[in-house]
C-alpha positions in Angstrom: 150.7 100.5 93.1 152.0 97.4 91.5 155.0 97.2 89.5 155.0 97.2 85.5 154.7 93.9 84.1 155.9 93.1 80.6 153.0 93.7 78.0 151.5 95.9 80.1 152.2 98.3 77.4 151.6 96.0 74.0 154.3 94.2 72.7 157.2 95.9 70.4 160.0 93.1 69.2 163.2 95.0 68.1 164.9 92.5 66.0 167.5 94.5 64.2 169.4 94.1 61.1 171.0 90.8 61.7 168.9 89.0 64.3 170.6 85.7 65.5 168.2 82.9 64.4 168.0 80.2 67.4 168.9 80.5 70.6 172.2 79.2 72.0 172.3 76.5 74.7 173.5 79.5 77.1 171.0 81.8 76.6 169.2 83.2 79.5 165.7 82.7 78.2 166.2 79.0 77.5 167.8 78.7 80.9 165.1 79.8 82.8 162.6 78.1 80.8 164.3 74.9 82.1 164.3 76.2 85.9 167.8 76.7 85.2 167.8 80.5 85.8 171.6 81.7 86.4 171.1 85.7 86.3 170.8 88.1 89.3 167.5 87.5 91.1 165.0 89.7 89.2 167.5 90.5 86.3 165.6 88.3 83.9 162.3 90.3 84.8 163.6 93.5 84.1 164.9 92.3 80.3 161.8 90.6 79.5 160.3 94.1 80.6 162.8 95.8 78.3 162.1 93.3 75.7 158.8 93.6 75.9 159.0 97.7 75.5 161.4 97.0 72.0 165.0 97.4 73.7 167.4 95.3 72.3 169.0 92.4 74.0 171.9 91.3 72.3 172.7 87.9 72.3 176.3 87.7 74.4 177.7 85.9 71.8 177.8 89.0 69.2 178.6 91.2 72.7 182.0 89.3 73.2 183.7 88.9 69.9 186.4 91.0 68.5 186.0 94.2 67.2 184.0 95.0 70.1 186.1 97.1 72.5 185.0 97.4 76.4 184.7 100.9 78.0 186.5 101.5 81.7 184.0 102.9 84.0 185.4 106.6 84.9 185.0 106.4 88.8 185.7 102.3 89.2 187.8 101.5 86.3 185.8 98.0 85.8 185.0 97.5 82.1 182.2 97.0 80.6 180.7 96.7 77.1 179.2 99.3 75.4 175.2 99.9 75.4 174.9 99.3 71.5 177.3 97.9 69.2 177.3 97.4 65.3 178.2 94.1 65.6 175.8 92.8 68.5 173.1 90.8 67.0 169.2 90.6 69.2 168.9 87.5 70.9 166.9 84.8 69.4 165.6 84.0 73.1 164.6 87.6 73.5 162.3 87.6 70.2 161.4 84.6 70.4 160.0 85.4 74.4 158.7 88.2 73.1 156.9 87.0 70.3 155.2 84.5 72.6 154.4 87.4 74.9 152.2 88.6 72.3 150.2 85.4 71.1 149.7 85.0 75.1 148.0 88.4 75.3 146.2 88.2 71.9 148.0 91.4 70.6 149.5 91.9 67.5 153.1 93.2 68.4 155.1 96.3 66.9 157.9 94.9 65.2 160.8 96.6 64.3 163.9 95.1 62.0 164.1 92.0 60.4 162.9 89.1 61.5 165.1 86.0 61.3 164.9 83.8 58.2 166.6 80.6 56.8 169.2 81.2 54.3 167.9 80.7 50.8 169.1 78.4 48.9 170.9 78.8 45.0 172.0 81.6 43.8 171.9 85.0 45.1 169.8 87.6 43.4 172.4 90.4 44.2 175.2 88.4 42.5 175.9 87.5 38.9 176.2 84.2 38.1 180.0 83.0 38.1 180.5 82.9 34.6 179.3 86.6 33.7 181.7 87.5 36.2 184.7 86.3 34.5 184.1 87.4 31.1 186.7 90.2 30.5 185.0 94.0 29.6 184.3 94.2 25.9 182.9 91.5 24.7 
């Protein structure tokens, strides 16, 4: 029997709360689109196939920032960074491959989170306007 492929199963995107919104010139997804591929053989495979089922991939930039603290493997010692995070943010490479996945099949893909948007310009609608703000209580 053959190996899964991704889309074998549909397509379900997993974007998240705060999905990063391009990818970054290190991203794993743009590297092997330019024949540029610098994971383990087959490692790239097995995240698309993840992708492809909804798993998060975080981008690495929102894995290695502060506030995100490694865990020591029990046996080996080596750290590593936890499975989820608060702060890790999906990978723009990841929807984006996965959002291609889909128009490539023809199926319309399960999607989960937000997807990225540009930031709006003016005023927000959850803030008052500057001048209501400093008016003292009372009048």
């Amino acid at each position: 029997m053959d190996s899964f492929k991704p889309g074998d199963f549909g397509v379900s995107i997993f974007y998240g709360q705060r999905p990063v919104k391009k990818p970054c010139e290190n991203c794993p997804f743009v590297a092997a689109a330019a024949g540029a591929d610098y994971l383990a053989r087959g490692r790239l495979d097995g995240i698309k196939f993840a992708v492809s089922m909804g798993q998060l991939f975080a981008c690495h930039k929102t894995v290695y920032q502060k506030g995100v603290e490694f865990i020591a493997d029990k046996e080996t010692g080596e750290e590593h960074a936890p499975g989820f995070h608060s702060k890790y943010q999906a990978c723009a490479g990841a929807t984006e491959y996965a959002e291609a996945l889909a128009e490539e099949l023809g199926v319309e893909p399960l999607r989960c989170g937000s997807p990225p948007t540009r930031r709006r310009k003016g005023p927000s609608r959850l803030r008052k306007p500057e001048a209501e703000q400093s008016l003292p209580k009372g009048r």
